[in-house]
N, C-alpha and C positions, 0 to 999 in steps of 0.2 A: 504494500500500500504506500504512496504517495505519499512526503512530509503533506502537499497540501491537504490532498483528501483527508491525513488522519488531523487536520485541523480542523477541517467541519464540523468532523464526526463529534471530536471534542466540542467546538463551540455550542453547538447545539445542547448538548448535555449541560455544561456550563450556564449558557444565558440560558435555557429553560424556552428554545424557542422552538418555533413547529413548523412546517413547512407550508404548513395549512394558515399561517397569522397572513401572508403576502397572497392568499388566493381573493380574487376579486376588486383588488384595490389598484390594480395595472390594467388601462385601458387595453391594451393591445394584448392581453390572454383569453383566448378564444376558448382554452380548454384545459381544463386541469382535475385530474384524476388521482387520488389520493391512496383509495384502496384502502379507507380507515374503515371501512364499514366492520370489515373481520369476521363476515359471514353471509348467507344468501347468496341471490343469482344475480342480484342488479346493483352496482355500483355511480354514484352519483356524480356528474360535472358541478367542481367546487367555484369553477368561475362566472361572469354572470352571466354567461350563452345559456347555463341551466337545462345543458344536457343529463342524460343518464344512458350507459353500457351495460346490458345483459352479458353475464357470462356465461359461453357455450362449449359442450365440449369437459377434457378431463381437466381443473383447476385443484387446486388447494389452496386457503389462505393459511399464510407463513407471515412470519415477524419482518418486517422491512425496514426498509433505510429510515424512516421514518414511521414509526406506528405500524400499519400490518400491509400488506402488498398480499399480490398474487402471484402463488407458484403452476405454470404453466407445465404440461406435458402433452395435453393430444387437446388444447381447447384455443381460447380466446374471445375476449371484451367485444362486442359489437355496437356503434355508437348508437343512438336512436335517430337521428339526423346526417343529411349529408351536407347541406347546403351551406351554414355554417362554417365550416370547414372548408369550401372550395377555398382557397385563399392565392391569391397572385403571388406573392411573398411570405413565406414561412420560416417558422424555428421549430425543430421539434426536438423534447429534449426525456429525458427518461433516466432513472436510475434502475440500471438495470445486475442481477445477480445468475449468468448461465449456467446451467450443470452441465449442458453441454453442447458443443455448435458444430453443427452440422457442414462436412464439406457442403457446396453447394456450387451451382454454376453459376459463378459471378457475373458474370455480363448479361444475364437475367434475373432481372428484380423481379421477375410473376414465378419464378421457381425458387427464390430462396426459401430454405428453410428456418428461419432466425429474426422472423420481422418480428419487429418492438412496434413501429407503428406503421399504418398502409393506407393508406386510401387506393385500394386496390383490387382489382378484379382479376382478370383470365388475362391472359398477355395483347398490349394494345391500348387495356382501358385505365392502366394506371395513373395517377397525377403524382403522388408520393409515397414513398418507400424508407425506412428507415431501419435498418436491419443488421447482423451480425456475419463476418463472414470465417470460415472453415481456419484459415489463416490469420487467425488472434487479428482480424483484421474489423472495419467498420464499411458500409455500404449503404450511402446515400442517393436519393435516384426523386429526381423532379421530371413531369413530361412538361416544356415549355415549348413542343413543338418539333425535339429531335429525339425524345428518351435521353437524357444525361444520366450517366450511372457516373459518382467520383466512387470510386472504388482506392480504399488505404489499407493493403496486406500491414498485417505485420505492426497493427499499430500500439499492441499492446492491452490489448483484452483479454483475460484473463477469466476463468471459469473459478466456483467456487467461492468469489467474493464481488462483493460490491463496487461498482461503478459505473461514473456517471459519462452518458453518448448525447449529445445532442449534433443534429442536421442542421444546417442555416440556407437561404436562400434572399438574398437581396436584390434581383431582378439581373444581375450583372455576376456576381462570383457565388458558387455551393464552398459550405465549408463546414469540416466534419471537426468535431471537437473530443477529448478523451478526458475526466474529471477536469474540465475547464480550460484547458489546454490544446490550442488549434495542433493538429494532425494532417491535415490535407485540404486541399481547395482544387475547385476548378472553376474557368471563366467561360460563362454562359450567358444569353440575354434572353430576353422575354417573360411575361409571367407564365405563372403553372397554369397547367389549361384546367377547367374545371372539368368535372364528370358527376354521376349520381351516385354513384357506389360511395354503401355506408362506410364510417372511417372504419378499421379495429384494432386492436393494442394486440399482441402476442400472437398470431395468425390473420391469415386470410380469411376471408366468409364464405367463399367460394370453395375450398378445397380445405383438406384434414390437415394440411401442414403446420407446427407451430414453433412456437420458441421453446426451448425447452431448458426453463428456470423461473426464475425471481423475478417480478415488474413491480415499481413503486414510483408513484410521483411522475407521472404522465403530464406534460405540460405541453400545448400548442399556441403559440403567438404568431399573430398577423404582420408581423415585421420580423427581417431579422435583426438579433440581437447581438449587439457588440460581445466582444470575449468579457470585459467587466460584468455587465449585465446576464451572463451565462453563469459564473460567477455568483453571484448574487441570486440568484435561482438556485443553484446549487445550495446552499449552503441556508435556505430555507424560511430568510429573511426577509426585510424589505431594506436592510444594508449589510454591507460590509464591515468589520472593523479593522481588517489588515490593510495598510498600505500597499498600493501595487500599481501597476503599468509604471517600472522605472524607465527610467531614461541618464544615461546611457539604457541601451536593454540588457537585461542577465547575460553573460557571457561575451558582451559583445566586446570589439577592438576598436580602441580610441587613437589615433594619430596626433599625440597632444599632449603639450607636459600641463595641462591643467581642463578642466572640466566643470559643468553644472550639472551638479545630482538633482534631477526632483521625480517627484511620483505624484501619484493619484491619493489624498490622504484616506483612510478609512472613513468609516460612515459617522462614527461616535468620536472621533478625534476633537481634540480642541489646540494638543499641542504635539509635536513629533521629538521623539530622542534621535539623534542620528551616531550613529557607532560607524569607524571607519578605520581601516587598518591593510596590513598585507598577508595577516596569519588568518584563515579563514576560523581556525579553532578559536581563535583571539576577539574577533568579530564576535561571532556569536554567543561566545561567554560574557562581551563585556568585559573583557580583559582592562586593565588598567593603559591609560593612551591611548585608546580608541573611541573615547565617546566625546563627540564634538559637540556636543552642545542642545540645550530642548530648544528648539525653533518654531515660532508660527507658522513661517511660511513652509511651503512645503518646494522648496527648493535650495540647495548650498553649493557654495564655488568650493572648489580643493584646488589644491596646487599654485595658490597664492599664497606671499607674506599675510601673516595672519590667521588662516586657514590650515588645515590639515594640507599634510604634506605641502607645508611654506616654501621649501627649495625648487619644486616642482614635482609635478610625477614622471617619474623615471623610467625611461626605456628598458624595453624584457621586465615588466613586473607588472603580477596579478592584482588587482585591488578589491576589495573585498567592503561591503556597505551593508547597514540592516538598518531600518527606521521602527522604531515601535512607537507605534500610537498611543499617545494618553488621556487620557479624559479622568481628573479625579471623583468627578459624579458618579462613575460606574465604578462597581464593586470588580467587574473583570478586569478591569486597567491596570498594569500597563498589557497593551497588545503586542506580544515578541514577534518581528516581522520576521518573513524569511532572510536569509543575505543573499545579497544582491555579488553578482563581478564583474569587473572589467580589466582589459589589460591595454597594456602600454607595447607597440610591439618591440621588439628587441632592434638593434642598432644591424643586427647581421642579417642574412637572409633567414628566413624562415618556411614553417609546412611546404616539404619537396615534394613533388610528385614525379615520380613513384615514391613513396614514404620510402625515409630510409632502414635499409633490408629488407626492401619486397622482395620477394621469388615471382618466377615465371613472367616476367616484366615482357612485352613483346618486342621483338628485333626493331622493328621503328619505329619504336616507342619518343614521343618528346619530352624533356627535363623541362616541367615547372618549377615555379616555389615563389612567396611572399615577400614584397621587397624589404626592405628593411625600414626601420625609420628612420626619414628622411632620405633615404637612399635616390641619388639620380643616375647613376648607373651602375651597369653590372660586369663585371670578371667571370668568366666562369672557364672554367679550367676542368679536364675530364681525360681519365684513363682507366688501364687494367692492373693501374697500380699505385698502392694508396700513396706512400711513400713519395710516389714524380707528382700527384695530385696535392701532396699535403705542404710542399716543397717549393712551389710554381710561385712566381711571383711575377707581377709588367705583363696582366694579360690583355690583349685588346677589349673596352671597354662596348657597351653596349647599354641601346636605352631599355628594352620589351627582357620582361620576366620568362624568356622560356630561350629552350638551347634545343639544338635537331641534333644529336650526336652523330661523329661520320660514321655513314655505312658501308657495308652491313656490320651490325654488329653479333656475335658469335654464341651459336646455342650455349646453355648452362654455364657460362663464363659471368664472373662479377666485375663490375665495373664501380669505380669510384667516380666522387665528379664536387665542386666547392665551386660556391660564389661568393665572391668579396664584393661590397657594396662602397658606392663612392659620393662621397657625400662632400665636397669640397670645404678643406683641406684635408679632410679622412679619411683613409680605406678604413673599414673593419675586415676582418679577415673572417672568415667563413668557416661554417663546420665540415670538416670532411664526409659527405653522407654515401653509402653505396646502394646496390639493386644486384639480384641476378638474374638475367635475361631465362628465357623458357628454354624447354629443351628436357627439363630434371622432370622425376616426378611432382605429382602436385595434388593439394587438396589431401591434407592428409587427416585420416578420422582415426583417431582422438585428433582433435583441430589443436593444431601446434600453442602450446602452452596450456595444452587441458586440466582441470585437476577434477577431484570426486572420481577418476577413473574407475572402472570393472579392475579388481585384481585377476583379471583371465581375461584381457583386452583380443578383442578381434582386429590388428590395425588392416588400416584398408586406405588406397588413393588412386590417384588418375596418372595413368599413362604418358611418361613423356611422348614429343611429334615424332622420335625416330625409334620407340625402342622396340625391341622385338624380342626380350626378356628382362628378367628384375632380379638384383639381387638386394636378399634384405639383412641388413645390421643392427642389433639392439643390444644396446646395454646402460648399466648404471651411471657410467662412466663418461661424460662429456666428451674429453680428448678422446678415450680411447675409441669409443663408435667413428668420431669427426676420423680418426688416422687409421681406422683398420682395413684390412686387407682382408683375402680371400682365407686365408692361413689362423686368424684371429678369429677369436672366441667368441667375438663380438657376431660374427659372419651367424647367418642362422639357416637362410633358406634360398634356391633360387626359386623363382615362378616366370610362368611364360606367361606371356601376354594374352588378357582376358581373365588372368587371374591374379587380379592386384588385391590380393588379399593374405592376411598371414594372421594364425593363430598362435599369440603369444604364448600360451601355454598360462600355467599359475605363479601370477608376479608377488615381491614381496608386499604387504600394506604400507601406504603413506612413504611410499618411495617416488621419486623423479627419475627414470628413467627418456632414454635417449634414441631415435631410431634415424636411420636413412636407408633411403631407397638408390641406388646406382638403377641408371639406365644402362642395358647393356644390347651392342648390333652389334655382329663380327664381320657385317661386311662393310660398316661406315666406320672410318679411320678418326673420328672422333670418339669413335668408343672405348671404353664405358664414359656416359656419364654423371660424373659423382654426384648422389644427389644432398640435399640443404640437411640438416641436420636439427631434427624436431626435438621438442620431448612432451611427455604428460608424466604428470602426479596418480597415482594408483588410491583410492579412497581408504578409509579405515573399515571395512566391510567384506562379505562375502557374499557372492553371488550364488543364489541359489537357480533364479532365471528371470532373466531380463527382456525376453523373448524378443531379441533383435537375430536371434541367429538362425531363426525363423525362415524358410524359403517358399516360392509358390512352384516346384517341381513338382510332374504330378508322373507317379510311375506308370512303366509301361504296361498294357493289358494283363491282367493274372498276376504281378509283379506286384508285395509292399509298398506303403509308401516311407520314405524316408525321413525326412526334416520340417513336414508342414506341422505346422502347428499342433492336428489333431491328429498328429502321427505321435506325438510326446505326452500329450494331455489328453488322457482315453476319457471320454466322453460317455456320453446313454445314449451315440445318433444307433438306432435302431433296435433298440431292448424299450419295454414295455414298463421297468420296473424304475429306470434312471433319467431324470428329464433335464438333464445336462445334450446341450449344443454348444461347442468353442469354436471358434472363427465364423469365417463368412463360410457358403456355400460356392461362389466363384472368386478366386485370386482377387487383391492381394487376400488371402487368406487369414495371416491377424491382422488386429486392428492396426490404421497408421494414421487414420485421423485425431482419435480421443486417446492421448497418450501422456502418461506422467515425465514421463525420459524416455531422450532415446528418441526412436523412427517408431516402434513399435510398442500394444501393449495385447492384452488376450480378451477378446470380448467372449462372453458368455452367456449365453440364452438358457431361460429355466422353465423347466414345468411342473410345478410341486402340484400336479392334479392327482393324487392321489398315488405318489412317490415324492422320494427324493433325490434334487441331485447335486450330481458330484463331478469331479474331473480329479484323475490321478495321474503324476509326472513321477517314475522311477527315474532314481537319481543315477548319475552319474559318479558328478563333484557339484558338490561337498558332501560324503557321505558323513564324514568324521565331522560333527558340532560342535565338536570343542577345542578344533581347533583357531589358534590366532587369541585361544580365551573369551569366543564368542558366545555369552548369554541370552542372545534373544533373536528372535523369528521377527522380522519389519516386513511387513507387508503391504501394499497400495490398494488402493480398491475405489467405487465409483459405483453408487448405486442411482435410481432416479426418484423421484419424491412419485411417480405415477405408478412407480412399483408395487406391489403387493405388499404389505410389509409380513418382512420373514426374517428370520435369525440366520447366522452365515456362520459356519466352521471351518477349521480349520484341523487335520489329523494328522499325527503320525502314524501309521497301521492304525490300533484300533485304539489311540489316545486320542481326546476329541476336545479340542477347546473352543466353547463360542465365543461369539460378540459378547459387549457387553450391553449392545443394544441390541434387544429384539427385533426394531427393525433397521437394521443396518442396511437393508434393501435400498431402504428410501432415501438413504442419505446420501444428497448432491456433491456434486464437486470429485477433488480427489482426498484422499481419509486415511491417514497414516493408521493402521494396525500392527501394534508392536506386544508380544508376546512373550513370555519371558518361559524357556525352555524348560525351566521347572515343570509348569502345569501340564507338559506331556508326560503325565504319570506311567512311569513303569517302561518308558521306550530307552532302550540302550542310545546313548547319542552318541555314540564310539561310530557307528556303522546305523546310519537311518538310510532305508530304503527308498521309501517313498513319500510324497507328502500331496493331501487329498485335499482341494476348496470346493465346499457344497453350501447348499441353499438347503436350511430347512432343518428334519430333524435327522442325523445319521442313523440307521437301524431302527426306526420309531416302531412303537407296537403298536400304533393306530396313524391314519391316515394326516398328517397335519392342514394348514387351516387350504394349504392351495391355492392357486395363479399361476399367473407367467410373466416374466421382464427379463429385463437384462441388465448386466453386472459387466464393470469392465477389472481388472488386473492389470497391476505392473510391479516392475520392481521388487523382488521379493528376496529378500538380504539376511544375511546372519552378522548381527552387528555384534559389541562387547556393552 
């Protein structure tokens, strides 16, 4: 969770405020849905449109961000109205909590799976779309005439916990927001077109698709809303009392030995503290020397006589600012702002591109980088040798930040390269930075500098452009892997091409280990070549299965299968007595959508209709539990609140531990299950065989209560 978010969260507890005090009193909310009702089918519009939303379909209410909300599974809100709602210009905003998000095809907003809010029909007749997408991502979609989808992979949504999505649309830019925090924009004109389709919160009205989690605090406005004002909804007020929108902005670079701080004051302010320093820890403690002074105005110069930092601000140095609001009226006061930074850039060149020590950099590749301050021209000096590079001095100057290095230049070879900046009467001399061109292997998993590692790592990467085998080197030892040969201990495997994969075998815990991969052709005179030299950290843990080593191979007619998933985890697919299902029915075969770690986790379908069931994985490794001084079974797990509620075990042969929730079924998100090896009464933990996850009651002497859902798995560890 976000420092900011968990400031909300706090204020709201703090001031005693509701999200519900600011519904009606802003002309331009068309719609606001609270979900405080905390029971029944119809849910009430808090604003003064004086709508109400039936809910259809499978719902629960649950505890929300504010007061109670609805947990969705197979349903969805249906407004009573549509007209209302047409709107040219829109915000839509939502605190939302997923259990779980559905890939989906994102370039179709009438097939998402994940909508929070729709005004939306069958494909064609939508106007708005606000919805979740497979890649922790957000998807916004207005029709103004062309279907606008902004689609933002990756922006940081997260299942299991609360946060806040709001859509904007101001006739001219979309823009998608993540707890108050713009994410993505696109530039579009025109208004939304209207249509008749009723609005709905968690699904379409049309089809059975829905969201599937938490909705709370549905809010719709006729304009859109600046980031402060999003802000401010958020947080469930009719103000703010953090200071914010600084200027400089967070993080940004100042060209300037002095500056004006100001911000945007809080809602309840009367006077501001301002703290200013170079130690970020020093800032925000308040350290002694950084607090400049309580100010009326909500603006201050630095880097004058007088002023913090009176010599000026200094080139290459971070500065660091936090304003807290005060108001002695209010009992919450003072309000500790976030800190704020900015930097001063440094006198030399700076940010190269390629960053120095990229791998696989392409052969005509161009050298950027930031000039320096005040820098009017550049030096830049480059070879395959750091020493003639570090050494150079009287290079011809130059005005443009970028260099074309002569070509061609040479597969998996490194190159050095330094810019001096000349600033009249001063050269600054320049860092030496390198790259090494493509050619080596690449993309190595464990991604170079991993830690938390599998102590039984699979590493695995991509193909240098010439090779036509691989040899692979791993060891503890930095130098020794960088310097070994074929003859060294370090040397472990070769692999042909197609098979860039190696299994490390059982590493030690909480070690840093080292690998490279050498490209090898015997008929290109460049070969071998050496490849970059990685490492990862190995975790404090044992893996029992992680189900990434998982394959979708399907054997030949009459032939076993091998490695799929329900080739390890024997299931009930076909007995009458077991209503255990693990993976999908067609490839990929486990999960790789809904996953804790890792690419993969184990989905699992039940039918406690009068059985129980189970799924059993004979071990391999780790038979022995005790070793490493490992006490306890960690488990992961994913139930859905639509579930049936049922109890979930866990066995060694016939030791049987459950939950400690009965229904553990229902419970959203991901859910650590940690187990302490003791309570497998009576099982040898020298040598455990196998280990059993069911639904229900193991050997029950009567039928238990029955359903069917699904359960996901991951990660299942023998920690200390």
């Amino acid at each position: 969770m976000s420092r900011r978010l968990a400031y909300f969260i706090s204020f709201v507890f703090v001031c005693g405020l509701h999200a519900s005090n600011a519904a009606g009193q802003d002309e331009h909310l068309v719609l606001y849905l609270s979900f405080d009702e905390g029971s029944g089918t119809v849910t009430q519009d808090r604003s003064e449109t004086g709508l109400q939303a039936t809910l259809e379909g499978s719902y629960d209410w649950t505890t929300g961000m504010f007061g109670q909300a609805v947990a969705f599974t197979d349903g969805r809100a249906v407004l009573s109205e549509s007209d209302p709602l047409d709107l040219p210009q829109i915000t839509v905003m939502a605190w939302v909590n997923p259990a779980s998000i559905v890939a989906t095809l994102a370039s179709n907003h009438w097939e998402n799976l994940n909508s929070i809010y729709g005004k939306a029909g069958s494909a064609g007749d939508d106007s708005v779309v606000l919805s979740l997408t497979g890649d922790d991502g957000i998807h916004f979609y207005v029709d103004q005439g062309a279907n606008n989808n902004l689609i933002v992979p990756d922006a940081g949504v997260r299942t299991g916990e609360w946060q806040h999505v709001t859509g904007t649309y101001d006739g001219t830019v979309m823009r998608v927001f993540l707890n108050g925090e713009q994410v993505g924009e696109l530039a579009v004109t025109g208004d939304i077109i209207a249509n008749p389709i009723l609005p709905t919160v968690g699904g379409r009205s049309d089809t059975a698709v829905s969201f599937d989690g938490a909705i709370d605090e549905v809010r719709v406005y006729n304009q859109a809303l600046t980031a402060d004002e999003i802000l401010s909804s958020m947080a469930g007020s009719e103000g703010l009392p953090l200071a914010r929108t600084p200027d400089p902005q967070d993080g940004a670079v100042v060209e300037a030995t002095w500056a004006n701080l100001s911000w945007k004051a809080g809602d309840f302010a009367v006077s501001h503290d301002l703290y200013f320093g170079t130690a970020f820890d020093d800032v925000n403690d308040g350290a002694e020397g950084t607090f400049a002074g309580n100010l009326a105005a909500t603006f201050q110069v630095v880097g004058f006589p007088g002023f913090s930092a009176p010599d000026g601000l200094q080139p290459g140095t971070t500065y660091y600012w936090r304003v807290d609001e005060v108001n002695d009226a209010n009992a919450a006061s003072p309000w500790k702002g976030d800190v704020w930074s900015f930097s001063i850039p440094p006198r030399t060149a700076y940010a190269p591109a390629p960053a120095d020590g990229a791998e696989s950099v392409a052969l005509d590749a161009e050298l950027n980088w930031a000039g320096g301050f005040g820098a009017k021209l550049h030096a830049v000096y480059f070879s395959d040798n750091f020493d003639d590079v570090n050494a150079a001095t009287g290079g011809p100057l130059q005005a443009d930040p970028f260099f074309m290095p002569p070509s061609p230049l040479e597969l998996a070879k490194t190159y050095y390269w330094r810019v001096d900046e000349f600033d009249p009467p001063n050269t600054y001399k320049g860092t030496v930075w390198s790259f090494r061109t493509e050619g080596t292997a690449a993309n190595p998993d464990p991604a170079k500098g991993a830690v938390g590692v599998s102590p039984t790592p699979i590493l695995k990467w991509t193909p240098g452009s010439l090779a036509v085998s691989h040899e692979v080197y791993l060891g503890a030892d930095a130098d020794a892997v960088k310097n070994a040969g074929k003859t060294s201990p370090e040397y472990k495997a070769a692999a042909a091409l197609g098979e860039e994969i190696y299994d490390a075998g059982r590493l030690e815990l909480e070690t840093t280990y080292y690998w490279r991969i050498d490209e090898v052709n015997s008929t290109n005179p460049g070969s071998p070549w050496i490849g970059n030299l990685w490492s990862f950290t190995t975790g404090d843990f044992l893996v029992v299965d992680d189900f990434e080593s998982y394959d979708d191979v399907d054997p030949l007619p009459g032939q076993p299968g091998i490695n799929r998933i329900f080739d390890k985890w024997i299931d009930g697919f076909g007995t009458l007595t077991n209503g255990a299902v693990v993976g999908n029915p067609l490839p990929p075969y486990a999960e790789q959508t809904i996953v804790h770690g890792g690419a993969q986790s184990m989905n699992y379908a039940y039918d406690n209709t009068n059985k129980t069931s189970e799924a059993t994985f004979t071990l391999a490794y780790p038979r022995d539990w005790t070793e490493e001084g490992v006490t306890k079974l960690s488990l992961w797990f994913r139930g859905a609140s639509g579930n049936p509620a049922d109890r979930m075990f866990v066995a060694l042969g016939n030791a049987v531990v459950y939950h400690d929730d009965a229904s553990a079924t229902q419970m959203p998100g991901w859910n650590e299950w940690v187990i302490d090896l003791t309570e497998f009464a009576g099982v040898n933990l020298i040598n455990v065989n196998t280990i059993t996850i069911g639904i229900g009651t193991k050997n029950p002497g009567a039928p238990g209560p029955g359903g069917t859902g699904t359960m996901h798995f991951d990660d299942i560890r023998l920690i200390r």
